[in-house]
N, C-alpha and C positions, 0 to 999 in steps of 0.2 A: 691402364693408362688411357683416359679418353678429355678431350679438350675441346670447351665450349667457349676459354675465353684468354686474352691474354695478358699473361702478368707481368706486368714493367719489372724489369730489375730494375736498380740501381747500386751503384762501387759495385758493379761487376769484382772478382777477385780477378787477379792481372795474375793466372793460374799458369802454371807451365801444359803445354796441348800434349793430350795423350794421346791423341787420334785415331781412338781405338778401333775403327773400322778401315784405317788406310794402313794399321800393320799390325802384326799379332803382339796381343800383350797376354798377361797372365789371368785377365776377369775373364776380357773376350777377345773371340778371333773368329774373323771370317770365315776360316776352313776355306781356305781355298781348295784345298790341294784334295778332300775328299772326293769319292765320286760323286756321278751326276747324281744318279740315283738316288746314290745315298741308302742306310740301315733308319727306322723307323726313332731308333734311340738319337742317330745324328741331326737328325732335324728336328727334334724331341729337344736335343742339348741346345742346337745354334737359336731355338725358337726362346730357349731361357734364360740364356747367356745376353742373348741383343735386348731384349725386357732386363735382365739385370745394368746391361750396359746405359739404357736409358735413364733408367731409375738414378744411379751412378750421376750420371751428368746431371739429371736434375736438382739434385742435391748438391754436387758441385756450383750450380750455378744458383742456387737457393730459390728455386721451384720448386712447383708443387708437382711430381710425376702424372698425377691426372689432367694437370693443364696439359698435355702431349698423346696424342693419338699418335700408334702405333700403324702406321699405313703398309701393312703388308702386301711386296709386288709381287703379284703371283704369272707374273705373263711368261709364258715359255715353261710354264712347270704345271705339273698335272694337278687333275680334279683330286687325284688322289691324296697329294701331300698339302691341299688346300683343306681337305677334310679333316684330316690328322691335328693340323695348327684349327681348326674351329673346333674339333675336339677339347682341346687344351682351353679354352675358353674365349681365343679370339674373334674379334666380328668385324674387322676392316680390313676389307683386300681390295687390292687395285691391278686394272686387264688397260692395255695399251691398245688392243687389236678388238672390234667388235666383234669378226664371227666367231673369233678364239672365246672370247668371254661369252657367250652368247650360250655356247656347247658346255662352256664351263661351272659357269651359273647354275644350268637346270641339273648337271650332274648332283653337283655339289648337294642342292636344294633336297633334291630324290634321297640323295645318302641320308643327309639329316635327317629327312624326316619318317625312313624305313627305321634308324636307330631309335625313333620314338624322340627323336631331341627336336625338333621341330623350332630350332633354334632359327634366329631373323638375323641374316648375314647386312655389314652394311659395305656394298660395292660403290666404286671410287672409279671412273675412269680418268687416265691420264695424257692418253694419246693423241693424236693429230685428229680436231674431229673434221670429218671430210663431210660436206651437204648432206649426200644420199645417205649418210650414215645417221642423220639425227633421228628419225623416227627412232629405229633401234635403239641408240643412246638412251634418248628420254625415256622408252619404254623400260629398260635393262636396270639402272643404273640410279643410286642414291645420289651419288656426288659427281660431277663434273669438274673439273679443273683447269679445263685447257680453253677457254671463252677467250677469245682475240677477236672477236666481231659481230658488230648489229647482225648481218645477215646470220652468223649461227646461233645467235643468242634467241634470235625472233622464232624460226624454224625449229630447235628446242620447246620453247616456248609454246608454238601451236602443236607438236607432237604429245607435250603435258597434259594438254588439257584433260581434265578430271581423275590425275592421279594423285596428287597433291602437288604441293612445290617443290621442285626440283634444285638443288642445294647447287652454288655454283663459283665458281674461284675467277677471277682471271689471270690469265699467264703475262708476264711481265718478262719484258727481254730489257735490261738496263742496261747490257752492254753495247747492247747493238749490233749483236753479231748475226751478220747476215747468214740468210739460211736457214736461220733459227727459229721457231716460233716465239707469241708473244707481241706485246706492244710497247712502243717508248712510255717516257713518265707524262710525255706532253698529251698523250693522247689519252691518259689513264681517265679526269675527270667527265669527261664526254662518255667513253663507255662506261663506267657505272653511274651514270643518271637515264641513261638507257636501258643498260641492266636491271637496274631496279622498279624500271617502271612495269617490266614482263611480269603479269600476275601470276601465272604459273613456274615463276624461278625466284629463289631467294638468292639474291646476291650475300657472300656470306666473307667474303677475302680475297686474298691473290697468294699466287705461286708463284713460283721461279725455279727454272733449272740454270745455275749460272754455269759460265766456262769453268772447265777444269783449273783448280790452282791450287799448289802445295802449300802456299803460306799460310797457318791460319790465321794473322791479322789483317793480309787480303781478304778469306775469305767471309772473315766477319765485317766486311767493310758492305759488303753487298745486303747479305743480309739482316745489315743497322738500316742501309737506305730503304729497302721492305719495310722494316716497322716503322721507320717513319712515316712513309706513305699514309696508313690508317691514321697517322695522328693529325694529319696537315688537315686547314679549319673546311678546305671546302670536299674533306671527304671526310672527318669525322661524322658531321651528320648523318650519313647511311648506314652508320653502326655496324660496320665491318668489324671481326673479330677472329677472322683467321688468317693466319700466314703456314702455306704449305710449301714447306722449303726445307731442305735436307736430306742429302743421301747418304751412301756406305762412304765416301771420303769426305765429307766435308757438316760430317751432321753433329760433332760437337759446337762449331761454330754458329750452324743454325737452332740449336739449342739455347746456346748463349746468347743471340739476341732474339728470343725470344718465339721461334716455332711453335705451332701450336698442332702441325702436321710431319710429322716426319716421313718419307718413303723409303723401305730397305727389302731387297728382294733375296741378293746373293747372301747376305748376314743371317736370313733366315732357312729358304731354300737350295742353299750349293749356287756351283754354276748353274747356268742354264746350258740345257741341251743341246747340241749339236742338231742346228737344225736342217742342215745339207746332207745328214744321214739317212 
């Protein structure tokens, strides 16, 4: 599953919602209830299962499964079980914490390439990027996603210089919920004319984490206003083609209208560990 670009449906089927990630059904399940740890075969199964589940919805939804990249969240879970799923043939994982990913990364890297697989992982950060933090970012990291501002976008931008462009999303808050990252839709056209003009970044789409909500004709209402966005006349021109949007509850709906990113951490890895232990 990997996605460069997005496919309009259209007559959606008006399907009954499986939700196959907000409660167990018989293709897939979360596992919740496993340990953290986890047996090498259980993250082996949940790693198959969420790739079949994907597949599943794309085909429900009359996509193509490689229009969808598989964003695996690896934050809070070891070098170890990230190496396992790249074993398997994986190459998208996403670190929320830079000096977490930072230890994570070169582990990983080191495993691969003693196995002789010298295989080229593609890393995704998702998390709050703070100033002091952007050398490191630019340095670490293929994809970016969380851009809410000229000042981080510029400071990215000058940490880049001569590694190539630097892939980059912005985050969208459409609800408005305070507290939250992201930017309204009033402010969207302004940061990507700025975005795009940073030579060391490609502007490439927008993300969204929306509020928690069980409906899913709620929460496909959100992620309809997303694809929209790319289509409206004064931001088609910067040929934006991705929308990263979708989690463990709510990512048949962002499938449905049309992700081209999905993120799943817990469907692929268990919980995450107790980190007050």
């Amino acid at each position: 599953m990997a996605g460069h670009r997005i496919h309009k449906q259209g007559g959606l089927p008006d399907a009954k919602y499986i939700c196959i990630f907000a409660r167990k059904s018989a293709t897939c399940t979360d596992n919740q209830a496993e340990p953290v740890a986890g047996s090498q075969s259980s993250l082996t199964r949940r790693y198959r299962e969420t790739c079949t589940c994907i597949e599943s919805l794309a085909d429900r939804y009359r996509r193509s499964p490689d229009s969808i990249t598989l964003v695996a969240v690896s934050k809070r879970h070891s070098a170890d079980d990230v190496f396992r799923i790249a074993c398997m043939g994986h190459r998208h994982f996403a670190e929320s914490f830079v000096q977490e990913g930072a230890g994570k990364i070169a582990e990983v890297c080191r495993r691969l390439e003693t196995a002789g697989l010298g295989t080229k992982l593609t890393w995704h950060f998702i998390g709050h990027i703070q100033s002091r933090k952007c050398r490191d970012i630019a340095h670490m990291f293929d994809w970016v996603h969380t851009i809410e501002s000229d000042r981080v976008a510029n400071r990215l931008n000058r940490f880049r210089e001569g590694l190539g462009p630097l892939n980059v999303l912005i985050q969208m808050n459409l609800q408005h919920e305070p507290g939250k990252s992201g930017i309204s839709e009033d402010r969207l056209e302004d940061l990507v004319r700025s975005v795009s003009a940073q030579p060391n970044l490609k502007l490439r789409g927008l993300m969204i984490i929306p509020r928690p909500e069980g409906n899913p004709s709620e929460q496909r209402k959100i992620f309809r206003r997303m694809s929209a966005l790319l289509l409206q006349d004064r931001i088609r021109p910067y040929g934006l083609d991705q929308l990263s949007m979708g989690m463990s509850g709510d990512l048949e709906a962002a499938i449905a209208e049309g992700a081209t990113m999905v993120r799943l951490g817990t469907a692929i890895f268990g919980p995450r560990p107790d980190q007050s232990r």
